[in-house]
GUSEFI-69580 format. One line per field, with one value per atom (N, C-alpha, C): residue in one letter; atom name; x, z, y. Coordinates in steps of 0.05 Angstrom, whole numbers. Example, Ala and Ser with C-alpha at 12.3 -4.5 7.8 and 13.67 -1.06 7.14 Angstrom:
2
rest <- a|a|a|s|s|s
atom <- N|CA|C|N|CA|C
x <- 264|246|264|257|273|258
z <- 156|156|156|142|143|157
y <- -114|-90|-66|-45|-21|1
end
This chain:
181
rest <- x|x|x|x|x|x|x|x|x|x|x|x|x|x|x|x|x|x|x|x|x|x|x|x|x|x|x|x|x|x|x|x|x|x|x|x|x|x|x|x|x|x|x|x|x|x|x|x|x|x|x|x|x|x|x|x|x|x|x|x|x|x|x|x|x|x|x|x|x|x|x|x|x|x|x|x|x|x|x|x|x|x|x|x|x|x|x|x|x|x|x|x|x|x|x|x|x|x|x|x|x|x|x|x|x|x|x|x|x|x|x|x|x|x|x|x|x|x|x|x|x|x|x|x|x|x|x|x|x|x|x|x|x|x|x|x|x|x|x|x|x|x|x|x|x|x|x|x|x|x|x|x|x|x|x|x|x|x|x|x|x|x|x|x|x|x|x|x|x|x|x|x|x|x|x|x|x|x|x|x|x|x|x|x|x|x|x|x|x|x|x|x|x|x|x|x|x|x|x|x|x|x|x|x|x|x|x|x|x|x|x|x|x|x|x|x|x|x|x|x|x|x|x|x|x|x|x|x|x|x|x|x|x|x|x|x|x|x|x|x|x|x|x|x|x|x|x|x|x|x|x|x|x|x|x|x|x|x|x|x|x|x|x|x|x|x|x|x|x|x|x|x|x|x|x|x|x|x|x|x|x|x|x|x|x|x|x|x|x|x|x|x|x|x|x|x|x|x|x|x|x|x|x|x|x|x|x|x|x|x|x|x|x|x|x|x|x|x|x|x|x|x|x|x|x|x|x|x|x|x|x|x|x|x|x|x|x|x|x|x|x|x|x|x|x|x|x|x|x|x|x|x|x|x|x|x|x|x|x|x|x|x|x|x|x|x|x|x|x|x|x|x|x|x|x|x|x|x|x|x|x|x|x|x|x|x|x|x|x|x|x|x|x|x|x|x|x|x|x|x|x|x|x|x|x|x|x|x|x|x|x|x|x|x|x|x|x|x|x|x|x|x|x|x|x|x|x|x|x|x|x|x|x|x|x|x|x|x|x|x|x|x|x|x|x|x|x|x|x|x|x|x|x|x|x|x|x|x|x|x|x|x|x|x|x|x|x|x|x|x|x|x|x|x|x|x|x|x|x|x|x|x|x|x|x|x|x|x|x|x|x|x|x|x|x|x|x|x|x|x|x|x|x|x|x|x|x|x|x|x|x|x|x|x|x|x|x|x|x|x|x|x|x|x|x|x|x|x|x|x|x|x|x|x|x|x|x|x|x|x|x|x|x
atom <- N|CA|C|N|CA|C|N|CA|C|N|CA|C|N|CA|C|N|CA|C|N|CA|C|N|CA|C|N|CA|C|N|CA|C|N|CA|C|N|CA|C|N|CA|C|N|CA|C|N|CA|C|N|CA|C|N|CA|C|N|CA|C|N|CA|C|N|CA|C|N|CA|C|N|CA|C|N|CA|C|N|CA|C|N|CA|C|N|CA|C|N|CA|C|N|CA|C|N|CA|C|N|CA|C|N|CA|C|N|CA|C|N|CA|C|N|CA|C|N|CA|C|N|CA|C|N|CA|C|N|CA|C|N|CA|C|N|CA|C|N|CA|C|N|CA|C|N|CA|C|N|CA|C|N|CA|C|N|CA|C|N|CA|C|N|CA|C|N|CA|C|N|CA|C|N|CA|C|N|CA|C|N|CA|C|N|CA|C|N|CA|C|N|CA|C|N|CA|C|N|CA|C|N|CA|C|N|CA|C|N|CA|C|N|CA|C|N|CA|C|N|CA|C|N|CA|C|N|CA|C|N|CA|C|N|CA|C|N|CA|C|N|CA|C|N|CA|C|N|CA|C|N|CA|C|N|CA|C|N|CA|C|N|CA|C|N|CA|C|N|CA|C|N|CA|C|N|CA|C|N|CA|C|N|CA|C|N|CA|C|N|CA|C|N|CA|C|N|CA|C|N|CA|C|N|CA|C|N|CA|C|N|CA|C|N|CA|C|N|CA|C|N|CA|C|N|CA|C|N|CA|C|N|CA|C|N|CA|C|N|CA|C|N|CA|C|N|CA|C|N|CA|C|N|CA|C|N|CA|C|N|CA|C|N|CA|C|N|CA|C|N|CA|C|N|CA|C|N|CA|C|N|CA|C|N|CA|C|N|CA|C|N|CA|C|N|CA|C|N|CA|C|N|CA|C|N|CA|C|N|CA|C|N|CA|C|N|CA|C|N|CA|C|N|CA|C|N|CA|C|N|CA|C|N|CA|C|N|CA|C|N|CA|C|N|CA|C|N|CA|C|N|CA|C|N|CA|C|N|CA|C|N|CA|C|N|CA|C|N|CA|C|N|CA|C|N|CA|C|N|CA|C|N|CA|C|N|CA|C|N|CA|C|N|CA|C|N|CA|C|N|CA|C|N|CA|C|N|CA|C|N|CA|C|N|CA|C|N|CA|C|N|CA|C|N|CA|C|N|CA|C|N|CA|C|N|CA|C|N|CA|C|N|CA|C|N|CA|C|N|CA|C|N|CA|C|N|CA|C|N|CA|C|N|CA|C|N|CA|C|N|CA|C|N|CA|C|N|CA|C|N|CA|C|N|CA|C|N|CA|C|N|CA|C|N|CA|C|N|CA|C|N|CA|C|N|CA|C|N|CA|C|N|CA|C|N|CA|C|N|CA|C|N|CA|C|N|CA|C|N|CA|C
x <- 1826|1835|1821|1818|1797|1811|1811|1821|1825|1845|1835|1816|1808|1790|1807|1801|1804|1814|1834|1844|1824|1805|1791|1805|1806|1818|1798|1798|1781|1804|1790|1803|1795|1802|1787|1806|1800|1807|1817|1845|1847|1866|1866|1874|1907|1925|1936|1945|1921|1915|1900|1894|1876|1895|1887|1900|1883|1895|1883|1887|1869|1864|1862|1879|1875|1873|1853|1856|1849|1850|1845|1820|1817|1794|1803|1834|1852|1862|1863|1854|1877|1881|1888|1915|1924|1954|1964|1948|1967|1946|1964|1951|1974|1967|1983|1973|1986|1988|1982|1963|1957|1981|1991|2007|2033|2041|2062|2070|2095|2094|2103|2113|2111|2089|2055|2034|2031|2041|2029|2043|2067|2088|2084|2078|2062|2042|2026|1995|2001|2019|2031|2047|2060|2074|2054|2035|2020|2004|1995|1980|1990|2016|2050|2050|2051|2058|2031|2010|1985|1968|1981|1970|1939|1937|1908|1910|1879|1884|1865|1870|1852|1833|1806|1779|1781|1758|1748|1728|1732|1713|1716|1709|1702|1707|1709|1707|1707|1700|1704|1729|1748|1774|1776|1769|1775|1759|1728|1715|1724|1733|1751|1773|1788|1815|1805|1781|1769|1758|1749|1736|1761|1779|1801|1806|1819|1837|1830|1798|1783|1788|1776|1789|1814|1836|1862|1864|1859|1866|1844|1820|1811|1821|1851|1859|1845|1831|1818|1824|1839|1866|1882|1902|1930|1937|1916|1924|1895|1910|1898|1891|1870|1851|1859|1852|1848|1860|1852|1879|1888|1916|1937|1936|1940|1951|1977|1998|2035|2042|2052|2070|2092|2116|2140|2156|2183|2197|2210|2216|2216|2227|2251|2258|2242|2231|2211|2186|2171|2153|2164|2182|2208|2200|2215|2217|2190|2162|2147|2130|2130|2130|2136|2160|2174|2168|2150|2145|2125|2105|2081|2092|2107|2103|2121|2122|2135|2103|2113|2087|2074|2051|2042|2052|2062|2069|2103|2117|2141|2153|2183|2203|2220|2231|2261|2275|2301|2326|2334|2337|2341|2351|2379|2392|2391|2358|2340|2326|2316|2303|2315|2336|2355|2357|2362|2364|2347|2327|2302|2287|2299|2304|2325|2346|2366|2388|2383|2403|2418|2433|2450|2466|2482|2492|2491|2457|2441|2415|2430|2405|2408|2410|2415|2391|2395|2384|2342|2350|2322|2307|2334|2319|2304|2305|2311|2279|2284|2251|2228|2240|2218|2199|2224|2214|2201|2199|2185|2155|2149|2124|2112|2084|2060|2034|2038|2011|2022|2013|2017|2011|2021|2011|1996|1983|1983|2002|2019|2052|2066|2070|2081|2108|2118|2146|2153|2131|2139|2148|2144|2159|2185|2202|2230|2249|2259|2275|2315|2334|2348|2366|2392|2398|2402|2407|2416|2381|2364|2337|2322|2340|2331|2309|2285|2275|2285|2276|2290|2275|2275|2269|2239|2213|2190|2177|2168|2161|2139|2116|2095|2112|2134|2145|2146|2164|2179|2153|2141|2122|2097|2093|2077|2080|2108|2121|2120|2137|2133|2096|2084|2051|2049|2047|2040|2059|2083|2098|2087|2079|2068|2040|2023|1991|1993|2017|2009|2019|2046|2053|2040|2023|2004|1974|1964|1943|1954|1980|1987|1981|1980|1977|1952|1953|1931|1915|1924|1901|1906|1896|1904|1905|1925|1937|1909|1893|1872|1838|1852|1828|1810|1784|1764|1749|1745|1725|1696
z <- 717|690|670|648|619|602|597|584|551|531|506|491|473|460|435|427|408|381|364|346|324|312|285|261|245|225|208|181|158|140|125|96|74|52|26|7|-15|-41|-60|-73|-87|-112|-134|-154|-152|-133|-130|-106|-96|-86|-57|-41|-15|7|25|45|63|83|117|124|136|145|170|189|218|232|250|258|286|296|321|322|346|347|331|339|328|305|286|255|254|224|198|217|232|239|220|204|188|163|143|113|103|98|95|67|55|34|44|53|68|59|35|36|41|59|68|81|83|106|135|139|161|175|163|173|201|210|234|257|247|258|275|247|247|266|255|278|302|314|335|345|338|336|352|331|337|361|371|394|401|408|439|434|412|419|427|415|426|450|461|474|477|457|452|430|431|417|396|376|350|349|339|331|303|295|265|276|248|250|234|227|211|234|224|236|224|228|211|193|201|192|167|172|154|140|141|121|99|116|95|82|98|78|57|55|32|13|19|-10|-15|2|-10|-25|-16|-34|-62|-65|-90|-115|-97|-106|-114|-108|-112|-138|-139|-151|-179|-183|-208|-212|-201|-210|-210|-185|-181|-160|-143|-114|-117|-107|-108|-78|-65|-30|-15|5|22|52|58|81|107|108|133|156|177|196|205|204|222|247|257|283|278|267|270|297|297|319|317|322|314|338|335|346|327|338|330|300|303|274|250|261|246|232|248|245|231|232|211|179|185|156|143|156|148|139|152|145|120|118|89|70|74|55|43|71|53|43|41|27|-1|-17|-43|-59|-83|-88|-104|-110|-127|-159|-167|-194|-194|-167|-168|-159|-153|-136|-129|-112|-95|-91|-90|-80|-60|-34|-16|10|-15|-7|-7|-28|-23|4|-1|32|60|58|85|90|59|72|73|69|79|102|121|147|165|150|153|160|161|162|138|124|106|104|115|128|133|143|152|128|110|82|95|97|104|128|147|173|164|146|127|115|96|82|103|120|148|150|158|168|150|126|101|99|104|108|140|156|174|174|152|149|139|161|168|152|133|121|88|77|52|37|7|-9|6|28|39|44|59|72|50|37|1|-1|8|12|-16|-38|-52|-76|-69|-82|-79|-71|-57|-69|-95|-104|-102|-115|-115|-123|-116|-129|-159|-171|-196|-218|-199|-210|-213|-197|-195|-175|-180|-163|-140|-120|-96|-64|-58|-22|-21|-34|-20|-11|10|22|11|-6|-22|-52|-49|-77|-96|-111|-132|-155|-160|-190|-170|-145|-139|-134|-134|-133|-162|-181|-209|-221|-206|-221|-204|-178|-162|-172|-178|-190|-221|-240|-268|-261|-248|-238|-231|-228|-211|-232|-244|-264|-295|-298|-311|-305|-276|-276|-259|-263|-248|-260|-292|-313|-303|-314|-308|-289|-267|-251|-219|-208|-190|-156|-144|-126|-107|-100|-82|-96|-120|-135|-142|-135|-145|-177|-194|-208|-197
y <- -1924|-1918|-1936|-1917|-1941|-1963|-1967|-1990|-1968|-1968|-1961|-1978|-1960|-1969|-1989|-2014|-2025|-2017|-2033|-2017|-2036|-2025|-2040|-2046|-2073|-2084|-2090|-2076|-2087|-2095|-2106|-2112|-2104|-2098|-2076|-2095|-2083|-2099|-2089|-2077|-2059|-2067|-2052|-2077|-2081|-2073|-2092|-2109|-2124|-2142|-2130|-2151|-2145|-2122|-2117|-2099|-2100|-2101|-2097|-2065|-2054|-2037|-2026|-2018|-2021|-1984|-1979|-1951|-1950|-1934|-1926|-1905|-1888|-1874|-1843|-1847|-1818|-1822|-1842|-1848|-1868|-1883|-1896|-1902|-1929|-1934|-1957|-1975|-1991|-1996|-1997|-1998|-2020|-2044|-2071|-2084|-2092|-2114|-2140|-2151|-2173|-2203|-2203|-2226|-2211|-2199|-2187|-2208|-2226|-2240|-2220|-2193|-2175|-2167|-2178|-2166|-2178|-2193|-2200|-2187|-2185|-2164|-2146|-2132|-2110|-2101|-2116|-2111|-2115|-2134|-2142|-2116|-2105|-2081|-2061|-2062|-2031|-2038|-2068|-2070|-2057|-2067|-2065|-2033|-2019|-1991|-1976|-1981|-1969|-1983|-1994|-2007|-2018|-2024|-2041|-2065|-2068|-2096|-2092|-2114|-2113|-2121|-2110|-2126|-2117|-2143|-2140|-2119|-2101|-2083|-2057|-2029|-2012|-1989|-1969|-1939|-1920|-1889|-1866|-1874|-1870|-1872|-1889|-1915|-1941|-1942|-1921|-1925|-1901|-1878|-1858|-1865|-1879|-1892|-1914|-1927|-1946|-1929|-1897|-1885|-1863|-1863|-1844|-1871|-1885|-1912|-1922|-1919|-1919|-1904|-1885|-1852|-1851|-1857|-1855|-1881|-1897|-1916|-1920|-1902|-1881|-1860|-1858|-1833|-1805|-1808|-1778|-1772|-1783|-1765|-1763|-1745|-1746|-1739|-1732|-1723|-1740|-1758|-1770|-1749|-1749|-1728|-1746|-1781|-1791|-1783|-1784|-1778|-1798|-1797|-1816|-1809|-1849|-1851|-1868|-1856|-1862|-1873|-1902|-1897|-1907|-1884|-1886|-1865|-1871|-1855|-1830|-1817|-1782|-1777|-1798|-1788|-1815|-1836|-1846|-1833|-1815|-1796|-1770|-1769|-1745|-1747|-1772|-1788|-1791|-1806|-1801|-1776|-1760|-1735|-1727|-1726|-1722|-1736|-1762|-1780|-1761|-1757|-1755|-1721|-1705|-1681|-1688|-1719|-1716|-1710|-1693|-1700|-1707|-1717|-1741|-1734|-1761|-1766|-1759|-1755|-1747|-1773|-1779|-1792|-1779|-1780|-1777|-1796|-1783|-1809|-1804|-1835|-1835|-1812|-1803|-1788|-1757|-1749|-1728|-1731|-1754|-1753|-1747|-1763|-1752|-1730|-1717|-1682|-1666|-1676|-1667|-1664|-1693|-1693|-1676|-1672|-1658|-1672|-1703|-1721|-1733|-1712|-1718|-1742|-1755|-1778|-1800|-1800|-1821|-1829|-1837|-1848|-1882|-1893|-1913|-1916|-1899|-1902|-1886|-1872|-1860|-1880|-1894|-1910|-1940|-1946|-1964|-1951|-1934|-1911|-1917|-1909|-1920|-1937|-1960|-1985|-1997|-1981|-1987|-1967|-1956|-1947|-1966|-1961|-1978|-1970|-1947|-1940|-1940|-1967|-1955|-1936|-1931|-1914|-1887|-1886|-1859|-1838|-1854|-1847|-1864|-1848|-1859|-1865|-1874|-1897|-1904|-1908|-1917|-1901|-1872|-1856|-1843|-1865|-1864|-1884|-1877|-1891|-1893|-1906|-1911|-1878|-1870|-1846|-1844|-1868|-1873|-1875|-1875|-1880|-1905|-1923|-1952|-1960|-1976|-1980|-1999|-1997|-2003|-2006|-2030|-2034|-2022|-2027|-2036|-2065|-2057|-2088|-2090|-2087|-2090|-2103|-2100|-2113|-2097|-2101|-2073|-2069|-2098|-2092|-2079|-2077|-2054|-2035|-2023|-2006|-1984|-2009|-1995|-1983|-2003|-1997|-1974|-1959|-1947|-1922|-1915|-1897|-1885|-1912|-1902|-1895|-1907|-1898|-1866|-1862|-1835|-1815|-1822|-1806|-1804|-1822|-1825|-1814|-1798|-1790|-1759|-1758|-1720|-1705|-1705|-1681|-1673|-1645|-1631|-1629|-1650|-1645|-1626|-1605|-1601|-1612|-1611|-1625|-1634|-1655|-1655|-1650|-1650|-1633|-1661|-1663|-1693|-1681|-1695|-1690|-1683
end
């Protein structure tokens, strides 16, 4: 039996602030705020679930997630292409899911999202999910606010929260969903 192949870690630079970049051969598994104090966690995490280990390094993937990320952050994306490698359990991967179909320049409340999952009940256990998503701003977490409209519970921190919510509602007009200049 092979050994897997290595999960590659870059780092990119985006204006609000650095991020680690980590993928596999089956794409994009963590998109991090490098002063997260959870990043080591994390990466630690995704060895143990993918069973491999990290090198410095680049791949299809991480070099797509650095010109989508560009792209997105000139306000000329609103839909990320890369492919994910998620690893989560069933209703983790649920939740994410539903993240990524809000859509750009929108929010939901928590308790939209649950029922979206179909777990009416379980906002609590959604919002829990949220926050164990490993790909930023791709898997858009951060368009998941409070029911009352308050911002609320990102681990990148609320003022990147608020910039990442106005960035987007500030570049949705007119433009169509995926559409580049």
């Amino acid at each position: 039996m092979t050994s897997p192949s290595p999960i590659v870690m870059h780092k990119l630079d985006t204006p609000l602030g650095s991020m680690c970049a980590c993928a596999t051969d089956r794409g994009l598994c963590l998109l991090e705020f490098v002063d997260r104090p959870v990043l080591e966690d994390e990466i630690s995490d995704i060895q143990h679930q993918l069973k491999s280990t990290v090198v410095a390094g680049e791949n299809t993937h991480t070099r797509q997630a650095m010109r989508e990320l560009a792209e997105y952050f000139e306000g000329r994306r609103q839909v990320f292409e890369v492919a994910l490698d998620e690893a989560g359990t069933a209703f983790q991967l649920a939740v994410w899911r539903a993240l990524r179909a809000i859509p750009y320049g929108e929010t939901v409340s928590y308790q939209v999202q649950a029922g979206v999952v179909g777990q009416t009940a379980a906002v609590r256990a959604v919002a829990a999910a949220n926050g164990q998503n490993r790909i930023a701003i791709i898997v858009p977490c951060h368009r998941v606010i409070g029911k009352d409209g308050t911002l609320t519970g990102y681990g990148g921190g609320l003022p990147r929260k608020r910039w990442l919510i106005a960035h987007e509602q500030r570049h949705a007009g007119g433009m169509v969903q995926g559409e580049l200049f």
